[in-house]
C-alpha positions in Angstrom: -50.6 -40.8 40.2 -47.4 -42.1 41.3 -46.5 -44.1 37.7 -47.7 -40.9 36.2 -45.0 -38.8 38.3 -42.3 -40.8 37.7 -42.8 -40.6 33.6 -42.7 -36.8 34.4 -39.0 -37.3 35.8 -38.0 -39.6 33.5 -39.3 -37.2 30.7 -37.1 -34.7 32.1 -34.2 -36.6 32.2 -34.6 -37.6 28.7 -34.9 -34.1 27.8 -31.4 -33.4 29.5 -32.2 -32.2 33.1 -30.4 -34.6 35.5 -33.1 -35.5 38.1 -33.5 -37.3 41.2 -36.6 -39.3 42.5 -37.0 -40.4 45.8 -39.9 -43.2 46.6 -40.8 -43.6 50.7 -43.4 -45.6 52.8 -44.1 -47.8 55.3 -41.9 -51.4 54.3 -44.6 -53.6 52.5 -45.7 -50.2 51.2 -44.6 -51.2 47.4 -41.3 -49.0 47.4 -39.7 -51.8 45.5 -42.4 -53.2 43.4 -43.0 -49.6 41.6 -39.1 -49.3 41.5 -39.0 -52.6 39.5 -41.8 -51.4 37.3 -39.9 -48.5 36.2 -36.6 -50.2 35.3 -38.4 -52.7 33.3 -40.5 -49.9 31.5 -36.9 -48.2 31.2 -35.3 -51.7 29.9 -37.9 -52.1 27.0 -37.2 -48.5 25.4 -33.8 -49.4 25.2 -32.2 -47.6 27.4 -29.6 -48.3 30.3 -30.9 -49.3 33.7 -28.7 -50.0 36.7 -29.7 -51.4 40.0 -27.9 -51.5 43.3 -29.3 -52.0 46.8 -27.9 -50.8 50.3 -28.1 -52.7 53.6 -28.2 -52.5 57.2 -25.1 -52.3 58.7 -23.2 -51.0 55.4 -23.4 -47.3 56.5 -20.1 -47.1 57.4 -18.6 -48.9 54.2 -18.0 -45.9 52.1 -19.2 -46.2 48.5 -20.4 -50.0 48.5 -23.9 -49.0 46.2 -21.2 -47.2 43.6 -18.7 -50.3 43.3 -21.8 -52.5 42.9 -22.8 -50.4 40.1 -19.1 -49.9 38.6 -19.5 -53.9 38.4 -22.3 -53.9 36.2 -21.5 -54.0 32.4 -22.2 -50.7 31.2 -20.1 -49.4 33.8 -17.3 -51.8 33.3 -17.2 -51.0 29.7 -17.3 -47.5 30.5 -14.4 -47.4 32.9 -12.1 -49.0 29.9 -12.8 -46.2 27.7 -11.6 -43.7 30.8 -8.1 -42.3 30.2 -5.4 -44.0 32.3 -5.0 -41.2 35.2 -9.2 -41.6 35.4 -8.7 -45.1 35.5 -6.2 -44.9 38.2 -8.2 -43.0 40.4 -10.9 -45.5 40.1 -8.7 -48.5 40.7 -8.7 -47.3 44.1 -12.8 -48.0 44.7 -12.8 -51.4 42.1 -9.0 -53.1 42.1 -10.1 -55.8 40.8 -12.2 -54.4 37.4 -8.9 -52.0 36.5 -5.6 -53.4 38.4 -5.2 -55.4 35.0 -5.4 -52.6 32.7 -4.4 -49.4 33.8 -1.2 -48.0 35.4 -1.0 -46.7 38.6 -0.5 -43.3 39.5 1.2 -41.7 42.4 -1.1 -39.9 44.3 -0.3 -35.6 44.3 1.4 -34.1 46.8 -2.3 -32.9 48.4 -4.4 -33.2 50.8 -7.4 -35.3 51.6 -9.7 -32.9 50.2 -8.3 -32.9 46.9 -7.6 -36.7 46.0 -11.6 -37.1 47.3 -12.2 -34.3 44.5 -10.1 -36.4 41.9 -12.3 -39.2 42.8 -15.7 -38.0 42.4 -14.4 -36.4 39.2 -13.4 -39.9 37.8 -16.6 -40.9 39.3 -18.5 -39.1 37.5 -16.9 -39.4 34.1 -17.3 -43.2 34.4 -21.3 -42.0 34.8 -21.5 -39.7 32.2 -19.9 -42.0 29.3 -22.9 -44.7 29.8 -25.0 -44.2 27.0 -27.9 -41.6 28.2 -30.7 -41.6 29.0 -29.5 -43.6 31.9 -31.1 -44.9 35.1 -29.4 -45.6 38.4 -32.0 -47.2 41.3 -30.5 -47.6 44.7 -33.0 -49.9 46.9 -33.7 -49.1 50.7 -31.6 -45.3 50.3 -31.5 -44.6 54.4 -28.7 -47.6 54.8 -26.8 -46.0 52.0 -23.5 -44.5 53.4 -22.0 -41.0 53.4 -19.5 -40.9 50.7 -22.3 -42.3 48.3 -24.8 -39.6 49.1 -21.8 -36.9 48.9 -21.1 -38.1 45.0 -24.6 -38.2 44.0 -25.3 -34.4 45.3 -22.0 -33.8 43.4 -23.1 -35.6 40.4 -26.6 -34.0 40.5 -25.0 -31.0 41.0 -22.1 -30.8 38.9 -24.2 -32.1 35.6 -27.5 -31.0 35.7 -27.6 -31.3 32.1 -26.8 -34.5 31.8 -29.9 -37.4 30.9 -29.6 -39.1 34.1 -32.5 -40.3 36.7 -31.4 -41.4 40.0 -34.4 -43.3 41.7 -33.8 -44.2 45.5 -36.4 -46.2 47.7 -36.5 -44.8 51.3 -38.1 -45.7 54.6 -38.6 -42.2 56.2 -39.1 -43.7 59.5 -35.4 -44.7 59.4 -33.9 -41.6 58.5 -34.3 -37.9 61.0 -32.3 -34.5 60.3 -28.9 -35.6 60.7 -29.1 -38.3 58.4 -26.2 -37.4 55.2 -29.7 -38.0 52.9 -31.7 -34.9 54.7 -28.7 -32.5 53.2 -29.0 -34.1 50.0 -32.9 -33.8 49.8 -32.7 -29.8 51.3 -29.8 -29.0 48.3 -32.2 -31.0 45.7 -35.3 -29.3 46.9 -33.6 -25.9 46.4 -32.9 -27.1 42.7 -35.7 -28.2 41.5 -34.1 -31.2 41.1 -36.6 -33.8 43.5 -39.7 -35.6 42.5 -40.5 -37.4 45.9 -42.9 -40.2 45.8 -44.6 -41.0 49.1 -47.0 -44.6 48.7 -49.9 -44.5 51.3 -51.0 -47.1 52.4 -54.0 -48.7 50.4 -57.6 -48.0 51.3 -60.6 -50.0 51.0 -61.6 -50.1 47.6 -57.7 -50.7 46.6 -57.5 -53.4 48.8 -60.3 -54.9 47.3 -59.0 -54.6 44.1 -55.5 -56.2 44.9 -57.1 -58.9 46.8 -58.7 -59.7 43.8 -55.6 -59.4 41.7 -53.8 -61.9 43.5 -56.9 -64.2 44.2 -57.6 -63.8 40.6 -61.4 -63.7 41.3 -63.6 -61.1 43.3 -63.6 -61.7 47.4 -66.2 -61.4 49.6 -66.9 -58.4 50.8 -66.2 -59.7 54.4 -63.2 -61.1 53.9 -62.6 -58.1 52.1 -63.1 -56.0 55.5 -61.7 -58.0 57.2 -58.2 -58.0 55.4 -58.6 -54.2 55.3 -58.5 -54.0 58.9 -55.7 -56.6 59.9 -53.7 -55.2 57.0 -54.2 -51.9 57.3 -54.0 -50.9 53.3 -50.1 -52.7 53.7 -49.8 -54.0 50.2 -47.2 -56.7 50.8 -49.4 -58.1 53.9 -52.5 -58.2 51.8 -50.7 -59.9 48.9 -49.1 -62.3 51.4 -52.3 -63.0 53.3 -53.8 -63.8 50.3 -51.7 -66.4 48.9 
């Protein structure tokens, strides 16, 4: 059910409806796992896959998950094809990819507002020349700071045409409603533009069967039940324990 969901996304990306997909659960719930499923899927039908990851205590480094993207190769290709007031802008977030090859601009006589507009404009230009269909994953979403989750809603937003899947892993328990990603998810809702993804933990039967997956023979249905119960259906602690 869940693989089959996100193949519906990703068919509607393909087919040129920008999309966002959001997978939660319990950590140990396989958040991760099914994300690395889908960019390897993604990877073998030739198409462009980029992975970042945010982390505790990072919240209040505005835009690290885009600068980690902006340094992977499609990107950096991407932002050399920019024109040079584009390029300028995004020498700001990523000195070190453009300082080399673009010259600086003087910022306009503006305000705040309006150079952060500039910004997410060159942003998403940089986006939108990767070859599409593209894929951007953002591992453990509720450590992801402000700005970030502003520029994706404005990405989403502004280019709903565009072939682009965004794909973030979440812990709901981490996040309430004044978390920056609860505005993102009501706007998104409103457009149709969410698939979210919630992984339950396992029951007994599944437990079973990825007991024996890992084992790599059949368990006894006591251990079995016994496993259940300590684990609780957590994927990552059954896979653990059995090992």
């Amino acid at each position: 059910l869940e693989w089959r969901s996100l193949m519906a996304a990703w068919q509607q990306c393909a087919e040129g409806q920008a999309h966002f997909v959001m997978i939660t659960g319990e950590a140990g719930a396989g958040k991760t796992r099914l994300a690395q499923e889908f960019m390897r899927w993604v990877g073998r039908q030739g198409h462009t896959v980029i992975h970042t990851r945010a982390y505790a205590g990072e919240e209040g480094l505005a835009y690290a998950p885009i600068i980690e993207w902006l340094r992977s190769e499609p990107l950096r290709a991407a932002l050399m094809r920019l024109e040079p007031v584009w390029q300028s802008e995004l020498a700001r977030l990523a000195p070190d990819l453009l300082s080399a090859h673009t010259e600086f601009y003087l910022p306009d006589a503006h305000g705040e507002r309006w150079q952060r507009q500039r910004l997410f404009t060159a942003l998403m230009r940089a986006f939108l020349a990767v070859e599409q269909p593209l894929a951007l994953v953002v591992d453990d979403l509720q450590w992801c700071d402000q700005e970030t989750l502003e520029w994706l809603h404005h990405l989403l937003h502004s280019a709903p045409e565009a072939s682009l899947l965004v794909l973030g892993t979440v812990r709901l328990g981490e996040i309430d409603g004044e978390h920056p990603l609860s505005a993102l998810l009501l706007h998104l809702r409103s457009a149709g533009q969410v698939t979210e993804i919630d992984l339950a933990p396992l029951n007994e039967s599944e437990t079973a069967e990825l007991a024996a997956h890992v084992a790599e023979h059949p368990l006894a249905a006591a251990l079995v039940d016994r496993l259940y119960q300590v684990s609780e259906g957590n994927p990552l602690f059954i896979t653990e324990s059995v090992r």
